[in-house]
N, CA, C and O atoms as a GROMACS GRO file, in nm:
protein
  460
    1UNK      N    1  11.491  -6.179   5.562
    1UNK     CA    2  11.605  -6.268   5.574
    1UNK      C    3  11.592  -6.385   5.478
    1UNK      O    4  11.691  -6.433   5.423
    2UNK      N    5  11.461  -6.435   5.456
    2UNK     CA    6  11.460  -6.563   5.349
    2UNK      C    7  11.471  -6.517   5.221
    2UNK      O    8  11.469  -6.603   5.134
    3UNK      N    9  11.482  -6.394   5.183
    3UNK     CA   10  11.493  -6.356   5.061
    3UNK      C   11  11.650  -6.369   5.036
    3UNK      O   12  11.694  -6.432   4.940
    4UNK      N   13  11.747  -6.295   5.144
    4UNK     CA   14  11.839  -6.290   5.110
    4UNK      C   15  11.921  -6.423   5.092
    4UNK      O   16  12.023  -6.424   5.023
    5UNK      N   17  11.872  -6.540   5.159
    5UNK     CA   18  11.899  -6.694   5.185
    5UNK      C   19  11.884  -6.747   5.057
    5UNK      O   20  11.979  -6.799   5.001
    6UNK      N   21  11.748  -6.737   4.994
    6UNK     CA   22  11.724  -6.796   4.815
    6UNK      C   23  11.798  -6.658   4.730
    6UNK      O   24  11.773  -6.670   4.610
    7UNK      N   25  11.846  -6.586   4.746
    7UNK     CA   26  11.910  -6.524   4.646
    7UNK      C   27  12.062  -6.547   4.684
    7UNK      O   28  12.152  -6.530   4.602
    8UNK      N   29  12.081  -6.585   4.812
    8UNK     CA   30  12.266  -6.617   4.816
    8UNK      C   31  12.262  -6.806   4.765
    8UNK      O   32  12.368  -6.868   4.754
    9UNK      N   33  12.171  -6.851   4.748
    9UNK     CA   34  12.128  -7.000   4.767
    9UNK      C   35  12.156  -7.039   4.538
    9UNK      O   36  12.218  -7.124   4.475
   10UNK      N   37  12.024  -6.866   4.482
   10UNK     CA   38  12.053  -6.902   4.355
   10UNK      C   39  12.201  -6.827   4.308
   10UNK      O   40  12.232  -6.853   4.192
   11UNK      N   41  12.258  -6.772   4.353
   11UNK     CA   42  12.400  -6.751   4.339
   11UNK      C   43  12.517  -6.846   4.324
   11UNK      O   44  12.602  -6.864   4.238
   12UNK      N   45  12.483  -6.912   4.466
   12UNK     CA   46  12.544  -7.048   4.467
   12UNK      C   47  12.543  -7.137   4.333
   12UNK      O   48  12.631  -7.162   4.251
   13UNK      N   49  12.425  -7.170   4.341
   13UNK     CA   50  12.404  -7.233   4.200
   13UNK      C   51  12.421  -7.223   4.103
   13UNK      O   52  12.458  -7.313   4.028
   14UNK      N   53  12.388  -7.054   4.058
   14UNK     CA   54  12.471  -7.025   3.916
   14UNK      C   55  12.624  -7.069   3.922
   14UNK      O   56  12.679  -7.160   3.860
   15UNK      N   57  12.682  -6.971   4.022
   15UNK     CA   58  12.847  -7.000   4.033
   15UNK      C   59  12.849  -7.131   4.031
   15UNK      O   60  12.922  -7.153   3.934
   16UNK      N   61  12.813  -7.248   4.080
   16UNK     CA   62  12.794  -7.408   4.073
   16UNK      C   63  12.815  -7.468   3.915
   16UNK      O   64  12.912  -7.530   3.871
   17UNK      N   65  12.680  -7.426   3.838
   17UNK     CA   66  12.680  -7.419   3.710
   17UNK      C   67  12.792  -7.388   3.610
   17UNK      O   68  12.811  -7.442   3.501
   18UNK      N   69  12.867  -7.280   3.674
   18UNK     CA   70  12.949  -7.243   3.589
   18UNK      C   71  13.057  -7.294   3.626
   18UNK      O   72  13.128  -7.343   3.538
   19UNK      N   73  13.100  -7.296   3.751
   19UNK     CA   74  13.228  -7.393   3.779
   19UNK      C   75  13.229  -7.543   3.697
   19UNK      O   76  13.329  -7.586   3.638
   20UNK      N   77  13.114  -7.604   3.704
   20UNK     CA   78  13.092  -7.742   3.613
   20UNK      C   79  13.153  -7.709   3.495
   20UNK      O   80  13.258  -7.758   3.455
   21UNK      N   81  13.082  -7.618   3.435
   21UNK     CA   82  13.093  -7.605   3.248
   21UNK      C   83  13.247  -7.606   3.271
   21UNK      O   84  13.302  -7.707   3.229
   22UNK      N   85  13.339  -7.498   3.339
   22UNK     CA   86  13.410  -7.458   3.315
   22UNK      C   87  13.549  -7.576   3.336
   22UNK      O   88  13.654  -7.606   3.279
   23UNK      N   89  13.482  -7.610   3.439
   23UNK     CA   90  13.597  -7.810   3.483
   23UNK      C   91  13.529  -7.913   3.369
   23UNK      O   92  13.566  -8.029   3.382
   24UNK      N   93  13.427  -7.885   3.250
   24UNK     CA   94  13.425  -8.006   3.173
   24UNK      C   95  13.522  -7.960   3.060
   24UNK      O   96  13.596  -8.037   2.998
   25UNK      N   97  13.514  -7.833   3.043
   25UNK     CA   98  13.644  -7.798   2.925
   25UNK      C   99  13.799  -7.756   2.934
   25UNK      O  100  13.887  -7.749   2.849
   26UNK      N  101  13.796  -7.729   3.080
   26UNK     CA  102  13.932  -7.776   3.122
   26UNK      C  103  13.994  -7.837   3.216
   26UNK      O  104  14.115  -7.834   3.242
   27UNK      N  105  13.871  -7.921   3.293
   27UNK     CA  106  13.977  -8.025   3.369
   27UNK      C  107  14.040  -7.956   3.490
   27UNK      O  108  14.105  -8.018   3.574
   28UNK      N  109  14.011  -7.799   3.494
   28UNK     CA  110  14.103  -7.714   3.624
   28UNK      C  111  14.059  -7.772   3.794
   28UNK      O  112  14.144  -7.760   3.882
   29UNK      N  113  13.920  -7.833   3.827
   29UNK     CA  114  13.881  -7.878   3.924
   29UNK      C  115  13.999  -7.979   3.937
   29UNK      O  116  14.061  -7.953   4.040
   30UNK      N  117  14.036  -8.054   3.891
   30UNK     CA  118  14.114  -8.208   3.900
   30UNK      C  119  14.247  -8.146   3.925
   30UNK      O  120  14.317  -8.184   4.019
   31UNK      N  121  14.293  -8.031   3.823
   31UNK     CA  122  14.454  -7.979   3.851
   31UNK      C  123  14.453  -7.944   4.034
   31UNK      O  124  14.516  -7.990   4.130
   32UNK      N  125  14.326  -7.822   4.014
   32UNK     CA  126  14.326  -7.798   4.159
   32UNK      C  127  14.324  -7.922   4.263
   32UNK      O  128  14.430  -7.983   4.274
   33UNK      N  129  14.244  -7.953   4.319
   33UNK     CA  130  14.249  -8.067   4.363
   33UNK      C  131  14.370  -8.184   4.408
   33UNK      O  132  14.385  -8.226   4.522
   34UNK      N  133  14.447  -8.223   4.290
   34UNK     CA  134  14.558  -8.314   4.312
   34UNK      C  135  14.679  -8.138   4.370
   34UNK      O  136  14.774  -8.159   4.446
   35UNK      N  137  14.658  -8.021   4.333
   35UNK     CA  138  14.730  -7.954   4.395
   35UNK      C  139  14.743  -7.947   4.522
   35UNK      O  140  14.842  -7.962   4.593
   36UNK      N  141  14.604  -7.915   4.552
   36UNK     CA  142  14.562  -7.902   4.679
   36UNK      C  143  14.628  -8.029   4.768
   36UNK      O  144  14.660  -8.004   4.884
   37UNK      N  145  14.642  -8.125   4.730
   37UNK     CA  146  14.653  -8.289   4.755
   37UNK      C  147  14.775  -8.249   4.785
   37UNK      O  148  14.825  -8.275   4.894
   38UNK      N  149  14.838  -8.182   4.690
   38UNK     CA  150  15.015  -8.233   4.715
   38UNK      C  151  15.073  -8.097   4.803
   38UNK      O  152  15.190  -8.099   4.841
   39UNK      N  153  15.000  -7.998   4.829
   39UNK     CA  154  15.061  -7.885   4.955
   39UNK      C  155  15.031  -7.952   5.050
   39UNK      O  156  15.119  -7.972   5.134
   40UNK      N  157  14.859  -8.027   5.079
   40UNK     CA  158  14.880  -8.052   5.219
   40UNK      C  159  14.812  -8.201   5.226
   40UNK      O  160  14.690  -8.180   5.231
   41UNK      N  161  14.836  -8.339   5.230
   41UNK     CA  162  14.737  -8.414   5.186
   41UNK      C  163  14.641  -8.420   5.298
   41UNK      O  164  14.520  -8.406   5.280
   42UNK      N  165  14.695  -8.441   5.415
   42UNK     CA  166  14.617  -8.464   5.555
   42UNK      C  167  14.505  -8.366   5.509
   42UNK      O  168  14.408  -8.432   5.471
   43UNK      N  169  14.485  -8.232   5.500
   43UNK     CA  170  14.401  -8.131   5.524
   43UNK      C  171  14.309  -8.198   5.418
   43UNK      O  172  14.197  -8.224   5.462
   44UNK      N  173  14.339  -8.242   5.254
   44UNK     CA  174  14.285  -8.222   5.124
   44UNK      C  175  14.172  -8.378   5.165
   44UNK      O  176  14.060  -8.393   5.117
   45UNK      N  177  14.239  -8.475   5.261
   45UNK     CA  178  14.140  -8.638   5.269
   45UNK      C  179  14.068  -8.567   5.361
   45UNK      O  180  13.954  -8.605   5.336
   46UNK      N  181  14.060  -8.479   5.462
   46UNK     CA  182  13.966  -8.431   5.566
   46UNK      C  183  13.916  -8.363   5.519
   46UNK      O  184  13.805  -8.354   5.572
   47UNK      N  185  13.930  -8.282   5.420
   47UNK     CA  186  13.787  -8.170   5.353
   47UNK      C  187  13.689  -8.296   5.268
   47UNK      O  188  13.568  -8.298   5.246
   48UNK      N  189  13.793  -8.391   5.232
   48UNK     CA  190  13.704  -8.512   5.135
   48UNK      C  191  13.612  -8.589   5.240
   48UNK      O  192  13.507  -8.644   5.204
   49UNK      N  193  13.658  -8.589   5.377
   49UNK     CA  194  13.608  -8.673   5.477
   49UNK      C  195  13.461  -8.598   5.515
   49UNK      O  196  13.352  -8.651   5.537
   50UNK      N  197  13.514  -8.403   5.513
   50UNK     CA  198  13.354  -8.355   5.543
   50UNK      C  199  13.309  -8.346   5.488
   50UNK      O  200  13.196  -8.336   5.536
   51UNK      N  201  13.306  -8.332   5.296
   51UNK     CA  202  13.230  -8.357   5.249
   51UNK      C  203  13.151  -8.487   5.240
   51UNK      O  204  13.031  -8.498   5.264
   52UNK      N  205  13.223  -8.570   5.208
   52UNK     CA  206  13.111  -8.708   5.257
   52UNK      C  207  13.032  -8.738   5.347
   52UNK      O  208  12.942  -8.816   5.314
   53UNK      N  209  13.035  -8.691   5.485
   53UNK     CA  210  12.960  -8.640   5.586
   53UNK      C  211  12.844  -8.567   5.574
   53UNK      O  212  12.741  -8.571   5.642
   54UNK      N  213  12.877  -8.496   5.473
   54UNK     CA  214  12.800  -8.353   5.450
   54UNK      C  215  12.837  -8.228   5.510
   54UNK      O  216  12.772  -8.131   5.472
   55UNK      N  217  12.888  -8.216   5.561
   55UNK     CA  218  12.938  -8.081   5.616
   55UNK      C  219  13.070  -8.036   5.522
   55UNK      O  220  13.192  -8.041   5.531
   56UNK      N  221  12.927  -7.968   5.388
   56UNK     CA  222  12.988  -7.900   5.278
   56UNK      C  223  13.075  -7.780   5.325
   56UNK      O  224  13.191  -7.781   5.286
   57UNK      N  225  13.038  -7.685   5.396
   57UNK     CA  226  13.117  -7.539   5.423
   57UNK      C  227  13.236  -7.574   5.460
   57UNK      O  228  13.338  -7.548   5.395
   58UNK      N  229  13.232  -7.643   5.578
   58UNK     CA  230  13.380  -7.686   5.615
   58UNK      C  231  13.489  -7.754   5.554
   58UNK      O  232  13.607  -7.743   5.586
   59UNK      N  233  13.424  -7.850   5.432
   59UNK     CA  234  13.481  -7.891   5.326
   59UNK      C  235  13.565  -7.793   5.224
   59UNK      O  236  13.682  -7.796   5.187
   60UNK      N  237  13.453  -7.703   5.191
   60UNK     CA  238  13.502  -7.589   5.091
   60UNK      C  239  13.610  -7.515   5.163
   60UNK      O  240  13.713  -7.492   5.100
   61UNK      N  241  13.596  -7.470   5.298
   61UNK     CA  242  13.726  -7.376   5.342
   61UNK      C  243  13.862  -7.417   5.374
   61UNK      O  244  13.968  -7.356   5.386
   62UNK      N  245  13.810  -7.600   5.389
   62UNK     CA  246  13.960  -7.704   5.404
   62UNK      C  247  13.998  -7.706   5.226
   62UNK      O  248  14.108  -7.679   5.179
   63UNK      N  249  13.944  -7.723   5.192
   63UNK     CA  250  14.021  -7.711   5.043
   63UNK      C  251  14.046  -7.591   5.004
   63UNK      O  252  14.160  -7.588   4.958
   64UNK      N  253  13.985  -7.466   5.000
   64UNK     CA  254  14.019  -7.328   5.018
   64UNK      C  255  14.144  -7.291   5.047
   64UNK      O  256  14.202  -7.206   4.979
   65UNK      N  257  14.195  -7.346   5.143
   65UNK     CA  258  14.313  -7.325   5.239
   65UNK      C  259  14.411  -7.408   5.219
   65UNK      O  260  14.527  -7.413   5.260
   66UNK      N  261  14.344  -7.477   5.146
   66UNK     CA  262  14.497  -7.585   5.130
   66UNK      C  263  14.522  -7.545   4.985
   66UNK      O  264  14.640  -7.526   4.954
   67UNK      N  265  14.406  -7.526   4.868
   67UNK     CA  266  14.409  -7.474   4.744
   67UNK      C  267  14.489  -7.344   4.716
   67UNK      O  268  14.544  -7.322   4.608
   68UNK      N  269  14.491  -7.233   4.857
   68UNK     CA  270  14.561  -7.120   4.867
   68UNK      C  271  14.705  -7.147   4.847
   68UNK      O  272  14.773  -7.090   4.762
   69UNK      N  273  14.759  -7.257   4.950
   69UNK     CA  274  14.864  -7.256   4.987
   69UNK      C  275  14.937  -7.306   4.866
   69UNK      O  276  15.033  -7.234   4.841
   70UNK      N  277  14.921  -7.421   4.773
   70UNK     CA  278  14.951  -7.461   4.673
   70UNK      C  279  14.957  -7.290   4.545
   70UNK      O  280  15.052  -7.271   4.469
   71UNK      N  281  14.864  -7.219   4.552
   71UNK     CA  282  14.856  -7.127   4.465
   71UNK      C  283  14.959  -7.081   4.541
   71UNK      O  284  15.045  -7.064   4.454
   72UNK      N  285  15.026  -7.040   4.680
   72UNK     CA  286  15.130  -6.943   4.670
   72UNK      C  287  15.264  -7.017   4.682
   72UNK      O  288  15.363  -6.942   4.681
   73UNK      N  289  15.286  -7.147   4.692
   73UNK     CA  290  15.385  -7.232   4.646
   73UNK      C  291  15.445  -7.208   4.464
   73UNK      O  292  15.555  -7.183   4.416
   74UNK      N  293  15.296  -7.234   4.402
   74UNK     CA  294  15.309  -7.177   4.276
   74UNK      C  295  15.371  -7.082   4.221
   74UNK      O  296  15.462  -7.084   4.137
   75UNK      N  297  15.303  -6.975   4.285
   75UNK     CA  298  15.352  -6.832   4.255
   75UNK      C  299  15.508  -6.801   4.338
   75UNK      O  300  15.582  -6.744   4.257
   76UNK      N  301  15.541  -6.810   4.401
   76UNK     CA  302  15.673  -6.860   4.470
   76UNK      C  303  15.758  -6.927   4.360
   76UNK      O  304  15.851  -6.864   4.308
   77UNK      N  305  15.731  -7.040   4.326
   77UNK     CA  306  15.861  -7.121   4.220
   77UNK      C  307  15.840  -7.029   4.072
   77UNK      O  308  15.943  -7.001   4.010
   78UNK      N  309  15.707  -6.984   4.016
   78UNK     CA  310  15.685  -6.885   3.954
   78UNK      C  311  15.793  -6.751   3.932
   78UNK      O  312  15.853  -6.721   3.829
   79UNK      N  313  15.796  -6.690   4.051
   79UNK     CA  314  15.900  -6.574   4.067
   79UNK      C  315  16.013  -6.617   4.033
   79UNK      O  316  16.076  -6.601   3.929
   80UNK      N  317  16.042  -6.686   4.147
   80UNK     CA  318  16.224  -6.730   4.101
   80UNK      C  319  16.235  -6.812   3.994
   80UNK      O  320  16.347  -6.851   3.964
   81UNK      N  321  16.134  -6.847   3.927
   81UNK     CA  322  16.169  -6.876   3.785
   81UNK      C  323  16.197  -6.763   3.736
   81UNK      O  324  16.287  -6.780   3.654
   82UNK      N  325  16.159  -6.619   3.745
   82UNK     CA  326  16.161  -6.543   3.649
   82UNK      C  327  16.294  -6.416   3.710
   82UNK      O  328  16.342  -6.317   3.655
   83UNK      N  329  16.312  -6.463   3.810
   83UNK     CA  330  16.393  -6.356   3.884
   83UNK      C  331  16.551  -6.417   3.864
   83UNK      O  332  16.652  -6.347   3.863
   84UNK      N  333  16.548  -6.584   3.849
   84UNK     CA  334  16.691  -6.692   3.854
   84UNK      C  335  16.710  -6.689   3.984
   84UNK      O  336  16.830  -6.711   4.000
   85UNK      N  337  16.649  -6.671   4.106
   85UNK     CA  338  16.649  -6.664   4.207
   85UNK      C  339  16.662  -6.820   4.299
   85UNK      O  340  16.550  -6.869   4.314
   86UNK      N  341  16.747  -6.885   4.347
   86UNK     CA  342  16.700  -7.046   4.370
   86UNK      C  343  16.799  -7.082   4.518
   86UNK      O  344  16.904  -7.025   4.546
   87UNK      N  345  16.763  -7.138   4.561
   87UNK     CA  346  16.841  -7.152   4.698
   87UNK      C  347  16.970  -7.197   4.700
   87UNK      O  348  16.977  -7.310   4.652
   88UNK      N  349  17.057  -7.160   4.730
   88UNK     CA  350  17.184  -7.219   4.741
   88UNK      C  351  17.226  -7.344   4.805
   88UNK      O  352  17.205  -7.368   4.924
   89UNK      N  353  17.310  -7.457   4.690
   89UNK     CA  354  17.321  -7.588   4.758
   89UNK      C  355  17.460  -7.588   4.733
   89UNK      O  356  17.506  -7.545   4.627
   90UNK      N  357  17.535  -7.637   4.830
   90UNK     CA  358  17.652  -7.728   4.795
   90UNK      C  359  17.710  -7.807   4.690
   90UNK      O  360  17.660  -7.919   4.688
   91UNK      N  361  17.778  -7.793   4.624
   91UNK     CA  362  17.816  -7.894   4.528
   91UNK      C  363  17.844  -8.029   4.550
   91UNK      O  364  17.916  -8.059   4.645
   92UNK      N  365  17.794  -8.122   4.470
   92UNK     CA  366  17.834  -8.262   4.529
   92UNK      C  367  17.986  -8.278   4.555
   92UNK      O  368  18.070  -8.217   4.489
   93UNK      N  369  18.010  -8.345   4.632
   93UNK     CA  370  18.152  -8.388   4.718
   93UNK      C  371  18.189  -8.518   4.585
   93UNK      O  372  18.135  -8.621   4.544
   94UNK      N  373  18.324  -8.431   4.551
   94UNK     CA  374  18.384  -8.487   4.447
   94UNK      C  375  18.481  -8.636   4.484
   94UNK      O  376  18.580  -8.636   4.558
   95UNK      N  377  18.439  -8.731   4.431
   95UNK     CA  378  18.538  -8.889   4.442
   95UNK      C  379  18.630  -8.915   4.416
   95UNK      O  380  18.645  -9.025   4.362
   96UNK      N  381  18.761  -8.818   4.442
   96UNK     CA  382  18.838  -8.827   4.385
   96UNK      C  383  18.933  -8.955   4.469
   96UNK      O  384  18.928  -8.950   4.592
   97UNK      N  385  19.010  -9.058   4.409
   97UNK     CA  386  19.097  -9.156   4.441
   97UNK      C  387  19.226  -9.070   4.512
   97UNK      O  388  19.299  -8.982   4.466
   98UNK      N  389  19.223  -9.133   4.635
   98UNK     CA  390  19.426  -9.067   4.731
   98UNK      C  391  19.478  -9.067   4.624
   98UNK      O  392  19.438  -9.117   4.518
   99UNK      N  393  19.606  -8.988   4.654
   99UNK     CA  394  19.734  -9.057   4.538
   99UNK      C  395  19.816  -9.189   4.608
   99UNK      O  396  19.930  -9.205   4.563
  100UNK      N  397  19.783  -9.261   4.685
  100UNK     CA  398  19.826  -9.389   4.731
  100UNK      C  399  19.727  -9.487   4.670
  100UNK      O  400  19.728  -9.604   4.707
  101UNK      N  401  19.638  -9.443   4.577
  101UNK     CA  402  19.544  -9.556   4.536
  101UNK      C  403  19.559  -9.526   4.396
  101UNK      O  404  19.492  -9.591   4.315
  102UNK      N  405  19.666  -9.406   4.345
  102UNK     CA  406  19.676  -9.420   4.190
  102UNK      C  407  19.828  -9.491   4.192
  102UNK      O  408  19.914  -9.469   4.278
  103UNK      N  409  19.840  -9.573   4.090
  103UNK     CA  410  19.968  -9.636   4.095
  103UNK      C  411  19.993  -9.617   3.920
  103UNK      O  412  19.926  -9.634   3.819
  104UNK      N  413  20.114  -9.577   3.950
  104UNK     CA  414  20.156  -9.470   3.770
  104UNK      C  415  20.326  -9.548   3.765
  104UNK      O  416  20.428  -9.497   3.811
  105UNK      N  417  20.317  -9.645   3.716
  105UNK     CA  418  20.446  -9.712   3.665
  105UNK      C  419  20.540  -9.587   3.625
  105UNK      O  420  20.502  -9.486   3.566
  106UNK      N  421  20.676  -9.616   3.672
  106UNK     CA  422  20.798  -9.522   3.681
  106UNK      C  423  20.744  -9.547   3.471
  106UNK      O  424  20.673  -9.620   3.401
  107UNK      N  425  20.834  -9.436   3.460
  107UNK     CA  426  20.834  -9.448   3.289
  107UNK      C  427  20.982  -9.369   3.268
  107UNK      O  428  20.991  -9.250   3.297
  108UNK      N  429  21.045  -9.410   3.238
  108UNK     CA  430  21.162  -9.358   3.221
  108UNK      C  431  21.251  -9.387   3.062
  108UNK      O  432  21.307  -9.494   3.040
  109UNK      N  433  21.252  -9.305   2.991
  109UNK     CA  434  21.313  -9.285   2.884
  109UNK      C  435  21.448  -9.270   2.844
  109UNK      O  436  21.504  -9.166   2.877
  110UNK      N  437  21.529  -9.380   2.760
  110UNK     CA  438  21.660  -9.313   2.727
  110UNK      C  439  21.655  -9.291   2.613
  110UNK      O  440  21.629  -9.355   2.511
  111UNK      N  441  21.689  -9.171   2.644
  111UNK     CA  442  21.760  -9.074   2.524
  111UNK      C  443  21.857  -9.077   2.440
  111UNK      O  444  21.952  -9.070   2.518
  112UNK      N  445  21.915  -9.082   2.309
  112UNK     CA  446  22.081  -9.079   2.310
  112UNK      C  447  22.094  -8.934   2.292
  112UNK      O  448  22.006  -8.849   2.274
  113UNK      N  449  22.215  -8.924   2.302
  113UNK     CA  450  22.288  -8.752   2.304
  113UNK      C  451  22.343  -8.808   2.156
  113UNK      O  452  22.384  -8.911   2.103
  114UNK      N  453  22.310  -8.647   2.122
  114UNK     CA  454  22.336  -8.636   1.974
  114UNK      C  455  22.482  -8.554   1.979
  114UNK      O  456  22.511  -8.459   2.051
  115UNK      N  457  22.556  -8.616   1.888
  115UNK     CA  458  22.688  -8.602   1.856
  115UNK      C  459  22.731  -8.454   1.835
  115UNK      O  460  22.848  -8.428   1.806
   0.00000   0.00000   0.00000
């Protein structure tokens, strides 16, 4: 059993390693993150709350889960971008003035009659 513990332990770490490299050249930890932030914030300050605690696992699966939900929000506005698919709204309610509030001076023209 302790074998399998330091070999899921140096796994961790590689994958660790490489998640770093990979958020110093693109910054994707931070996209994720403020994503995660904006599907659910309550969930995204309480995974921040267990991690500071230390209670890393529970941290990772609160951001997990909130990181999911943002990915299928994504993929959602994604589609109907590509489908023109978009919810149906009402048109704004047009301002138009009564005709007791347009006031149109009589205009009346004389003519002469031609001979």
């Amino acid at each position: 059993m302790a074998e399998e513990v330091k070999k899921a332990k140096e796994a961790f770490e590689a994958g660790w390693d490489l998640g770093k490299e990979i958020d110093e050249k693109t910054g994707a930890s931070t996209a994720w993150g403020d994503s995660a932030y904006e599907h659910d914030p309550e969930l995204a300050k309480s995974a921040a709350d267990d991690w500071d605690k230390g209670d890393h696992m529970k941290a990772i699966g609160k951001f997990a889960r909130s990181t999911g939900g943002a990915i299928e929000d994504g993929a959602v506005d994604f589609w109907h971008g590509l489908t023109g698919e978009v919810e149906a709204e009402a048109p704004p309610a047009l301002d138009l003035p009564s005709t007791e509030e347009i006031n149109v001076p009589d205009q009346h023209v004389e003519h002469e009659t031609m001979p």
